[in-house]
DRENDO-1510 file (C-alpha; in Angstrom, 1 decimal, always signed):
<recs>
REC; n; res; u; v; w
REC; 1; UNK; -123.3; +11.3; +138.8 .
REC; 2; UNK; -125.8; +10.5; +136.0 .
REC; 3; UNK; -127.8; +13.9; +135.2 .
REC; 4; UNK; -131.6; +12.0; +134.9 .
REC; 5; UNK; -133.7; +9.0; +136.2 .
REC; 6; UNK; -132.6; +6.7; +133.7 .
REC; 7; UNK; -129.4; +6.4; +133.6 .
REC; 8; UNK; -129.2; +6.7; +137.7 .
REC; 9; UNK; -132.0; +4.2; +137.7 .
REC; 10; UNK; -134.8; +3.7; +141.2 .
REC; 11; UNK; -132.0; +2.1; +143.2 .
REC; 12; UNK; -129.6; +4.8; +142.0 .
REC; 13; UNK; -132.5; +7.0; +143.7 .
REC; 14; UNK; -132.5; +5.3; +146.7 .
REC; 15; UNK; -129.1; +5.4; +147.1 .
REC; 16; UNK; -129.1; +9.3; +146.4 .
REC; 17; UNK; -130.8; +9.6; +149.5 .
REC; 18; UNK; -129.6; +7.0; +151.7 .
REC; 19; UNK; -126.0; +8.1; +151.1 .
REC; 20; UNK; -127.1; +11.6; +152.8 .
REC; 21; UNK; -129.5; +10.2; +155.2 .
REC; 22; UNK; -127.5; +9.9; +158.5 .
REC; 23; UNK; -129.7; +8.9; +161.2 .
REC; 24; UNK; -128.3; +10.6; +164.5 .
REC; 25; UNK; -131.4; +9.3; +167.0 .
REC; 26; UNK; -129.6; +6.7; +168.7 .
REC; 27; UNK; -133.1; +4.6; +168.8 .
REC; 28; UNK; -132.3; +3.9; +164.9 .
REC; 29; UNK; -131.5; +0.5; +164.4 .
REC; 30; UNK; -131.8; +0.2; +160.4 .
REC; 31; UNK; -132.7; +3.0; +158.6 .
REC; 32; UNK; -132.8; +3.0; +153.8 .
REC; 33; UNK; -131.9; -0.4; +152.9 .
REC; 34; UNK; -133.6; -3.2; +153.8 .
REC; 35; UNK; -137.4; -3.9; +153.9 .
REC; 36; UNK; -138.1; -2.3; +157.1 .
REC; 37; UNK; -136.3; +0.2; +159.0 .
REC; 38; UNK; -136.5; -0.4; +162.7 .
REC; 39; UNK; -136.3; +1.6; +165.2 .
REC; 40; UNK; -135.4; +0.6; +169.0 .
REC; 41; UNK; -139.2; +1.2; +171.6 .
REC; 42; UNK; -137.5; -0.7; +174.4 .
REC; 43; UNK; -134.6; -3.5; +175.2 .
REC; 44; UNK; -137.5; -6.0; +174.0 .
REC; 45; UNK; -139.3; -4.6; +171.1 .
REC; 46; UNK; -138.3; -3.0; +167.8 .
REC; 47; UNK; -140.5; -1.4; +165.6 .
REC; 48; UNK; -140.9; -2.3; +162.3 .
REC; 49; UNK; -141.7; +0.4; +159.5 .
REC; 50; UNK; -142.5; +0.3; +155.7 .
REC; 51; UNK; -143.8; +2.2; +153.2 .
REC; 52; UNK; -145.0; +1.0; +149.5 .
REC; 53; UNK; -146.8; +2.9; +147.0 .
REC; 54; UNK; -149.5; +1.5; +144.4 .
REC; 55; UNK; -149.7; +3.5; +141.1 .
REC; 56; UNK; -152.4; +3.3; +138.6 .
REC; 57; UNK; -151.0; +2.0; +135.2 .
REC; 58; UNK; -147.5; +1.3; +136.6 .
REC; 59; UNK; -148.8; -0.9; +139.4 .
REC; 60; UNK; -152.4; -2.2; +138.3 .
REC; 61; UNK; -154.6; -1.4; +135.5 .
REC; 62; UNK; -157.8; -0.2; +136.8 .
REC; 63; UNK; -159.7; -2.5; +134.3 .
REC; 64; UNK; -158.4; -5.9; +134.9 .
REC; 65; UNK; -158.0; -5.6; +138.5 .
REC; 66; UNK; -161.4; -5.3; +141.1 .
REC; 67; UNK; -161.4; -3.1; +144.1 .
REC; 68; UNK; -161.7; -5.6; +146.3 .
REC; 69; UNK; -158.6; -7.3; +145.3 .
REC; 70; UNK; -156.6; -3.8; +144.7 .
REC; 71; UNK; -157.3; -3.0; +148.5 .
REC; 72; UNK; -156.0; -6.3; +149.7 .
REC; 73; UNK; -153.0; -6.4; +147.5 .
REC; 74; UNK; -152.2; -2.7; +148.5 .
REC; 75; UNK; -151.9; -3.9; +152.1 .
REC; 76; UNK; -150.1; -6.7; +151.4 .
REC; 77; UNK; -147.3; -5.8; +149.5 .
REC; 78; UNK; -146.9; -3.9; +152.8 .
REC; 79; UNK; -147.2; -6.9; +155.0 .
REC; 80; UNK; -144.8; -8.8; +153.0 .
REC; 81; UNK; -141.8; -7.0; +153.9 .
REC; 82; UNK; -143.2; -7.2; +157.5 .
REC; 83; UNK; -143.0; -11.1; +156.7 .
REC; 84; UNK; -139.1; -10.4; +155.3 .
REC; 85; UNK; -137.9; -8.6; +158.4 .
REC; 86; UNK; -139.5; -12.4; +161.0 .
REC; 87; UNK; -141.7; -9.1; +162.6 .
REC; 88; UNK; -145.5; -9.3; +163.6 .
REC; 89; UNK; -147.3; -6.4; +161.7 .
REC; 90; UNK; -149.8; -4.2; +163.6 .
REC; 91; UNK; -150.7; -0.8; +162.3 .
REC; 92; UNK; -151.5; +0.7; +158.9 .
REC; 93; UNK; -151.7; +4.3; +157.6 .
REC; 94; UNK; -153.3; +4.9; +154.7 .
REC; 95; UNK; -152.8; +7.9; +151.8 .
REC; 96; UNK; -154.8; +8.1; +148.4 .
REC; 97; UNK; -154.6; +9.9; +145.6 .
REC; 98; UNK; -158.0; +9.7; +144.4 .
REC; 99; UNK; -159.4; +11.1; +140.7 .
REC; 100; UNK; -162.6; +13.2; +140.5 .
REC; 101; UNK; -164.4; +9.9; +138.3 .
REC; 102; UNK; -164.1; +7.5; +140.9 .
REC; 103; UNK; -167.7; +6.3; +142.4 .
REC; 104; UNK; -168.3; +5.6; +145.8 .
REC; 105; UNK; -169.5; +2.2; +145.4 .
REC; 106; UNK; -165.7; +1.7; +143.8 .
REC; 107; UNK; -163.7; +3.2; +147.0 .
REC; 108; UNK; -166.2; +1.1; +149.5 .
REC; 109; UNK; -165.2; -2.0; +147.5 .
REC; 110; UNK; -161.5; -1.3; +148.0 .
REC; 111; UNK; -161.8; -0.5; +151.8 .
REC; 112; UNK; -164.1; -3.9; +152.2 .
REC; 113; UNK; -160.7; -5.4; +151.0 .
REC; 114; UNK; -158.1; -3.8; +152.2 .
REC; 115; UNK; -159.9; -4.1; +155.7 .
REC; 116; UNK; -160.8; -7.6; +155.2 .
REC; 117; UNK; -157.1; -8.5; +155.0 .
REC; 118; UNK; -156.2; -6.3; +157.9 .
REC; 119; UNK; -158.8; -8.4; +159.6 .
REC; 120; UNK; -157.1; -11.6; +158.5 .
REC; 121; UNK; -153.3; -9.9; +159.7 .
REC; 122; UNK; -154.6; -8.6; +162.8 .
REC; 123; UNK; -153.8; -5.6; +161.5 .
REC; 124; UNK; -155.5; -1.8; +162.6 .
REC; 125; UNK; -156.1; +0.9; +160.2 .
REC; 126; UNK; -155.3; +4.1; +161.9 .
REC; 127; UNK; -155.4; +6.9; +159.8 .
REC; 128; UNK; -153.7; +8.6; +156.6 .
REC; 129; UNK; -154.1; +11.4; +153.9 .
REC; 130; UNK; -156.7; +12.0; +151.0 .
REC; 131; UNK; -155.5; +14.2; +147.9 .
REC; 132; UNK; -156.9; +14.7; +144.6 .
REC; 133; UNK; -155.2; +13.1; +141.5 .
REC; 134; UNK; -155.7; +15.0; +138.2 .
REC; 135; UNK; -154.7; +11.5; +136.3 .
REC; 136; UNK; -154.4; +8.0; +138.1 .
REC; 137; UNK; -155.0; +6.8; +141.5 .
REC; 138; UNK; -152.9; +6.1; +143.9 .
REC; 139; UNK; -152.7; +4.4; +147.1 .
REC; 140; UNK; -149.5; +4.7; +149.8 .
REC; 141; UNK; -149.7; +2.4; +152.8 .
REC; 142; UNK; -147.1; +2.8; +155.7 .
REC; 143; UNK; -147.8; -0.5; +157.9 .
REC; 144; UNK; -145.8; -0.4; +161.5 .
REC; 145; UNK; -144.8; -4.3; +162.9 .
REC; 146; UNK; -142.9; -5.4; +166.0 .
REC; 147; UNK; -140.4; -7.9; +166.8 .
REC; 148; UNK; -138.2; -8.8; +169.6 .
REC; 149; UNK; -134.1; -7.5; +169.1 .
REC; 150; UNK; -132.7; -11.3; +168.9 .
REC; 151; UNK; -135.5; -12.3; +166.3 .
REC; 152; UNK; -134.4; -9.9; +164.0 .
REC; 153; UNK; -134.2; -11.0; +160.2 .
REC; 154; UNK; -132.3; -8.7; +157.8 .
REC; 155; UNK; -130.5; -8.8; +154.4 .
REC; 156; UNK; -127.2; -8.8; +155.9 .
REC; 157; UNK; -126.5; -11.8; +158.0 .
REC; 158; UNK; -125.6; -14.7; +155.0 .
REC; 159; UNK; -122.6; -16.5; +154.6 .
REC; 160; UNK; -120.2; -18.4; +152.4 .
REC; 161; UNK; -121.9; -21.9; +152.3 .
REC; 162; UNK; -125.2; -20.6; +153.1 .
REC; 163; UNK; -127.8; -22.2; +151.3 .
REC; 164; UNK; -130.4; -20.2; +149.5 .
REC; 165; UNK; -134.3; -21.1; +149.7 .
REC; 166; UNK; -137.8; -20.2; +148.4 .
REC; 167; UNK; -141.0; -20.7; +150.2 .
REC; 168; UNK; -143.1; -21.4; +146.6 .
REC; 169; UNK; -143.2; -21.0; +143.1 .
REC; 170; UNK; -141.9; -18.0; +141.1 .
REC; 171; UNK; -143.0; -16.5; +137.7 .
REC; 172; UNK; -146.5; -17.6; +138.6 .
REC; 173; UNK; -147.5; -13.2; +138.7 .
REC; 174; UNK; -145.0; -12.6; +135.3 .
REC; 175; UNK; -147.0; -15.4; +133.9 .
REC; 176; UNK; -150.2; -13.9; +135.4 .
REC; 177; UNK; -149.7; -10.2; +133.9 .
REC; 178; UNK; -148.9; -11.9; +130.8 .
REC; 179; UNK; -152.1; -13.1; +130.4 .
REC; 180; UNK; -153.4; -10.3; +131.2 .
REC; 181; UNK; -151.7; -7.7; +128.7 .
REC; 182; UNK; -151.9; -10.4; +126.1 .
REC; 183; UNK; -155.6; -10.4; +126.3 .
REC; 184; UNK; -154.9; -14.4; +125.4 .
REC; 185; UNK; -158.3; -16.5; +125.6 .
REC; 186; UNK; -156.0; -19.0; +127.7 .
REC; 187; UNK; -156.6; -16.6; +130.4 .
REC; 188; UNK; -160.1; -18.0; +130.4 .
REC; 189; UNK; -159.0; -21.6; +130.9 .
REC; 190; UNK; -159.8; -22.6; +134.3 .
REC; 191; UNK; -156.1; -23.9; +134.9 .
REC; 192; UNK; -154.5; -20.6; +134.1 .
REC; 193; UNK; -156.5; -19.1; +136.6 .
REC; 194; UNK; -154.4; -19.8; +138.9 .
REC; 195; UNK; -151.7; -17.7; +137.3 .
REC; 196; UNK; -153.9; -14.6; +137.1 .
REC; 197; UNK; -154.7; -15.0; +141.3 .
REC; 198; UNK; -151.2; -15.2; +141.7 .
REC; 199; UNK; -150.8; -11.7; +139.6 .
REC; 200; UNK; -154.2; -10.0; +141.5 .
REC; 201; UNK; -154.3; -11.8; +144.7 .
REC; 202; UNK; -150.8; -12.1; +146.3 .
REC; 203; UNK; -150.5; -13.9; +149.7 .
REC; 204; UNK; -147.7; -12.3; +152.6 .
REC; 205; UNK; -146.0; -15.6; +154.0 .
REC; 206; UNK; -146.1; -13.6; +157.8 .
REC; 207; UNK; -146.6; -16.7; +159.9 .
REC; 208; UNK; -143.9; -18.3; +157.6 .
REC; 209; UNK; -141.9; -15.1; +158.5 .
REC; 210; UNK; -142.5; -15.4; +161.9 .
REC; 211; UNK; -141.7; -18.8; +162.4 .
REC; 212; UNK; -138.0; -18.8; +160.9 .
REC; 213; UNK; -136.9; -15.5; +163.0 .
REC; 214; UNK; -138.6; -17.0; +166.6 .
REC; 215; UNK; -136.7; -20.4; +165.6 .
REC; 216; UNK; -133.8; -18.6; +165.1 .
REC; 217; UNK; -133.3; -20.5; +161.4 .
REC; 218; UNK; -132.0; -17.9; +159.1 .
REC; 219; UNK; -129.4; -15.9; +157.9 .
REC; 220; UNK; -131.2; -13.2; +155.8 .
REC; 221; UNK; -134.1; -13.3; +154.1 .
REC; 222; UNK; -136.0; -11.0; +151.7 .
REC; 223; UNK; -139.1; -10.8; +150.0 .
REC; 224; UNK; -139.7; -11.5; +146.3 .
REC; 225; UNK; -141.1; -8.4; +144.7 .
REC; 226; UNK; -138.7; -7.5; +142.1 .
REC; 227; UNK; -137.3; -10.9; +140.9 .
REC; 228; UNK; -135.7; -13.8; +142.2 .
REC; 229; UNK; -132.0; -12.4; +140.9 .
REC; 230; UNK; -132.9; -8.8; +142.1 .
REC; 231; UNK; -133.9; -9.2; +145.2 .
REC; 232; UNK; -130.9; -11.8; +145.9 .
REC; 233; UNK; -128.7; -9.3; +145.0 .
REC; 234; UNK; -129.9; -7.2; +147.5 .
REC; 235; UNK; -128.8; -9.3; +150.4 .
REC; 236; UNK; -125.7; -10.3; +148.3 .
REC; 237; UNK; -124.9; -7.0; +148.7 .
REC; 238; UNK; -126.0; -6.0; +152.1 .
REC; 239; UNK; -123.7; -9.3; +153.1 .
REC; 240; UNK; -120.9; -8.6; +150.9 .
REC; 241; UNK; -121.1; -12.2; +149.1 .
REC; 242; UNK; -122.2; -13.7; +146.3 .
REC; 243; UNK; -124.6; -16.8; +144.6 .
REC; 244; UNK; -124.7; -19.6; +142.7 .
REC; 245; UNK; -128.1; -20.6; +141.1 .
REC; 246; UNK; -129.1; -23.5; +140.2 .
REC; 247; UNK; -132.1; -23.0; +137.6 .
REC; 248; UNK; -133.3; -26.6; +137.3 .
REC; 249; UNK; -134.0; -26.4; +141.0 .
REC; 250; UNK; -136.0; -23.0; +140.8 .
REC; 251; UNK; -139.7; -23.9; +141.7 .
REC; 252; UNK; -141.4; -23.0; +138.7 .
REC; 253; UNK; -145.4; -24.1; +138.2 .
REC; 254; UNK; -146.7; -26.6; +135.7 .
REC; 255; UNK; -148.9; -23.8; +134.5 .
REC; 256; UNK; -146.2; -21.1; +134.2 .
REC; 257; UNK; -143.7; -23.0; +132.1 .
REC; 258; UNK; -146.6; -24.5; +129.9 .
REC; 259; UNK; -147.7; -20.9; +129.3 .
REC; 260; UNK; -144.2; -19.7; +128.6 .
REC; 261; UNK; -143.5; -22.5; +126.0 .
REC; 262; UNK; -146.9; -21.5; +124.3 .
REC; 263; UNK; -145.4; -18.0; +124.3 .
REC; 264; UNK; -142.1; -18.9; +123.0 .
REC; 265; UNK; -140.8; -17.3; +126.7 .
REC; 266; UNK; -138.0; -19.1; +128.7 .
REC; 267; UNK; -140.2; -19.6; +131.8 .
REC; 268; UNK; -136.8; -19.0; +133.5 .
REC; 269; UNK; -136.9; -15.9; +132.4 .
REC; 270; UNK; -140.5; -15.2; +134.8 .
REC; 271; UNK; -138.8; -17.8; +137.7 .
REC; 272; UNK; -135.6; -15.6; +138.0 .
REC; 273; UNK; -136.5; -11.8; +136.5 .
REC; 274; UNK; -140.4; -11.7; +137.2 .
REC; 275; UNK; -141.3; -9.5; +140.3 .
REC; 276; UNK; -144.5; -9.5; +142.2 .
REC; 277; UNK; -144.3; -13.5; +143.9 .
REC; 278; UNK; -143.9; -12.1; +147.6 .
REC; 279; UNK; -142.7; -15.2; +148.6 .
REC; 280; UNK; -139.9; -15.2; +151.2 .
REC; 281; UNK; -136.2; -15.9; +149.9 .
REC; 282; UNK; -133.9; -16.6; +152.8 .
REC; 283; UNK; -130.7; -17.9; +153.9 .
REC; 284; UNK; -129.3; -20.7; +156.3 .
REC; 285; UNK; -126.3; -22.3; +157.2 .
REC; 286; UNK; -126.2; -26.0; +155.8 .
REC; 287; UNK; -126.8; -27.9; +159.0 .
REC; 288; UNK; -130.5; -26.1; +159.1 .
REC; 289; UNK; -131.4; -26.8; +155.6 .
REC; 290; UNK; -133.4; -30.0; +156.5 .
REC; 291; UNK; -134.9; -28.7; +160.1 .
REC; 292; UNK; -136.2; -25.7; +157.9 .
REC; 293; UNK; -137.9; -27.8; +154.9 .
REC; 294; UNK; -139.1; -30.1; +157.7 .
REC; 295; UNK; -140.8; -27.4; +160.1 .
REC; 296; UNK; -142.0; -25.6; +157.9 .
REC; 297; UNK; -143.8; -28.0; +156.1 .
REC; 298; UNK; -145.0; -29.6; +159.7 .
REC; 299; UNK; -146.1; -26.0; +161.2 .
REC; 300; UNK; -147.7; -24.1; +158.4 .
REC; 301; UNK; -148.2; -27.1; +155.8 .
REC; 302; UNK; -145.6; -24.6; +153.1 .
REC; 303; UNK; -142.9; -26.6; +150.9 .
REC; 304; UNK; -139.6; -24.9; +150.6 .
REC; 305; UNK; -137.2; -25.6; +148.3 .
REC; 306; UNK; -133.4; -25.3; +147.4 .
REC; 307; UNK; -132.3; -23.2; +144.8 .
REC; 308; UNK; -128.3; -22.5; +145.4 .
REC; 309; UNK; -125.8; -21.5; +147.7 .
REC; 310; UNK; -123.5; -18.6; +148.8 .
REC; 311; UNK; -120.1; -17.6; +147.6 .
REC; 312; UNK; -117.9; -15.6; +148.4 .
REC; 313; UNK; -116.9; -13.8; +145.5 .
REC; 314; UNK; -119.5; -11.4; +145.4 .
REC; 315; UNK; -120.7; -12.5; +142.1 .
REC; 316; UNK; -124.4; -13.5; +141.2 .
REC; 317; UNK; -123.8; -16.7; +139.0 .
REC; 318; UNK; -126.8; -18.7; +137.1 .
REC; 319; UNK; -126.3; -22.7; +136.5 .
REC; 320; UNK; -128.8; -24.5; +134.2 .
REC; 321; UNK; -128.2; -28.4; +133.5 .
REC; 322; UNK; -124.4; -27.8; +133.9 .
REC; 323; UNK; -123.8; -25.3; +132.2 .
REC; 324; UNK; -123.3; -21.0; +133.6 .
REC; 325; UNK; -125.4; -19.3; +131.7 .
REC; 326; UNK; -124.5; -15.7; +130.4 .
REC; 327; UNK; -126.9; -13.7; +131.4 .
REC; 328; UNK; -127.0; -9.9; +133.8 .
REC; 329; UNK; -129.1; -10.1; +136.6 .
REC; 330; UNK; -132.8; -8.6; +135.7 .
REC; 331; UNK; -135.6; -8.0; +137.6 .
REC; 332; UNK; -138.4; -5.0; +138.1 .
REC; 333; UNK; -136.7; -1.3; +137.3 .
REC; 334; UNK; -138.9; +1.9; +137.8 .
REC; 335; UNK; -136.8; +3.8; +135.4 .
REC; 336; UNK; -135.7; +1.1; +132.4 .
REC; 337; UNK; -132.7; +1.5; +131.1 .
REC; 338; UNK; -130.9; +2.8; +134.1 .
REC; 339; UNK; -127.1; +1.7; +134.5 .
REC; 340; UNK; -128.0; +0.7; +138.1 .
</recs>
C-alpha cells in the first residue's frame, strides 16, 4: 500500500475506506461509490444521501467569489449528485467551519443564498454544526433526496453500444477559474462573463435528472465535477466497460475555446480534464438516443449532445479528427501526483 496521500491519491482514500466499510443493515442499497448512497425507507421510496465539503483556498477564494454565490454553489454541488442518482432532493444539513474575522453581514449574505436556492429546489434546511476554524472556512452540506426503487439511476448499469451524452458545454468553469487566477482584463469583457458564472454560479440539472430516471431513458449517469474523462471512468468502472470519445463532438463554448487559443491552451484540455461543469453525463442504449435529445429539448428546453460510445474493453480511448490521441485520463485530484 502507498505510505502517504500522494502517492495513494483521494480515490485511493476512498477506496481505503470503502474496501473496509461492509454495510450489514439490510436497508443499505448502495453504500461508498457512487454519488449517493441509498438506503431502502419502504418498497416505494429510497433515500438519497450526499455529503460535499467546500474548502477555502482549495474550493473558492474568498476574494473573487461573493457570499451570496458561495452559499448557493455550496448547496448545489450537493444537489447535483441528487440530479446524477434521477432522485428529488429534500433536506439539507449544514456544518461550518467558520474563522474569528468573518463579519456578520458576510455569513447573512451566504445564508440569503444558500437559502434562496433551497427555495428554488424545494429544498429544507434542517440543521447542522458550527466550529471554529483557526485558518480558512469551511462549509459541509449533507442534502437527503428520494426516489422511487425502479427509477433508480446509478453508475453501474451501461453497456457495450451504449451511447455516451452531455446535457451542455464543458470547460466553460476551467475556462472561468482561468480568468480568474490569471487576473486577465478579458475577464472584464462582457462575453467572458459568461465563463466566470459558469465557474461561480453552477446550475444542478435536477429536473433534467428527474426526467431521464421517471422515463426510464438511461443506463448510468454521473455528474461532471471532476472532468469529463474522470468522472466517465467512474461509471466505466462501476460497469466494468470502457469508452470511446470522440473530441470533435465534445460541446465546447465559443467563448471557452476562443479564450484557450488566446492562452495557448488546448480547449480540449478544459472540455475533457476541467471539473466543476455539473452537468449530467449519462448513458443509453442506441434506440433511445433520439427520444432523449428530443424530450429533453421538448420538456425542459436543454440540448444534449453525443460525445461517444461504450466498449467493452474496459479502456478509456480519446478520438480527435481521426486520429487516438495519446493521452492518460485527467481530471480534478485532491492530492496531485497520486498514482491513483
Amino acid at each position: 500500500m502507498p505510505d502517504d496521500l500522494q502517492q495513494l491519491g483521494e480515490f485511493g482514500v476512498i477506496e481505503l475506506f470503502s474496501q473496509a466499510a461492509k454495510p450489514a443493515g439490510s436497508r443499505v442499497v448502495l453504500g461508498i461509490g457512487d454519488d449517493c448512497a441509498v438506503w431502502r425507507v419502504s418498497e416505494a421510496e429510497y433515500l438519497l444521501v450526499t455529503t460535499d465539503m467546500l474548502v477555502e483556498r482549495v474550493h473558492f477564494l474568498r476574494e473573487y467569489i461573493t457570499p451570496r454565490q458561495l452559499g448557493r454553489k455550496t448547496l448545489m454541488v450537493n444537489l447535483s449528485d441528487i440530479a446524477a442518482m434521477g432522485g428529488q432532493p429534500t433536506a439539507a444539513f449544514l456544518a461550518m467551519g467558520l474563522t474569528a474575522d468573518l463579519k456578520s453581514e458576510y455569513l447573512t449574505e451566504f445564508r440569503d443564498g444558500l437559502l434562496e436556492c433551497a427555495l428554488e429546489y424545494n429544498v429544507d434546511l434542517l440543521g447542522g454544526d458550527t466550529v471554529a476554524a483557526q485558518a480558512d472556512m469551511v462549509f459541509c452540506l449533507t442534502v437527503l433526496g428520494v426516489t422511487n426503487p425502479d427509477q433508480l439511476v446509478t453508475r453501474a448499469g451501461a453497456r457495450p453500444g451504449d451511447r455516451i451524452m452531455l446535457a451542455g458545454f464543458v470547460g466553460d468553469s476551467a475556462a472561468g477559474l482561468h480568468l480568474i487566477l490569471s487576473k486577465s482584463a478579458k475577464r472584464l469583457e462582457h462575453g467572458y462573463q459568461k465563463l466566470i458564472r459558469a465557474h461561480l454560479e453552477p446550475q444542478a440539472q435536477v429536473a433534467l435528472g428527474r426526467l431521464l430516471a421517471s422515463k426510464k431513458l438511461v443506463s448510468a449517469m454521473i455528474d461532471v465535477s471532476d472532468g469529463v474523462e474522470q468522472d466517465l471512468a467512474h461509471i466505466c468502472r462501476a460497469s466494468a466497460v470502457g469508452a470511446d470519445i470522440q473530441a470533435d463532438s465534445l460541446p465546447l463554448s465559443k467563448q471557452a475555446c476562443q479564450l484557450a487559443k488566446s492562452a495557448g491552451i488546448d480547449p480540449l484540455d478544459w472540455g475533457l480534464s476541467g471539473g466543476e461543469d455539473f452537468v449530467l453525463l449519462f448513458c443509453c442504449a442506441e434506440d433511445k438516443e433520439d427520444q432523449i435529445k428530443n424530450c429533453c429539448l421538448t420538456e425542459l428546453g436543454t440540448q444534449v449532445f453525443t460525445i461517444g460510445t461504450i466498449t467493452e474493453d474496459k479502456k478509456i480511448r480519446v478520438n480527435s479528427q481521426g486520429v487516438w490521441l495519446d493521452r492518460a485520463a485527467k481530471g480534478y485530484d485532491h492530492f496531485p501526483g497520486s498514482l491513483a
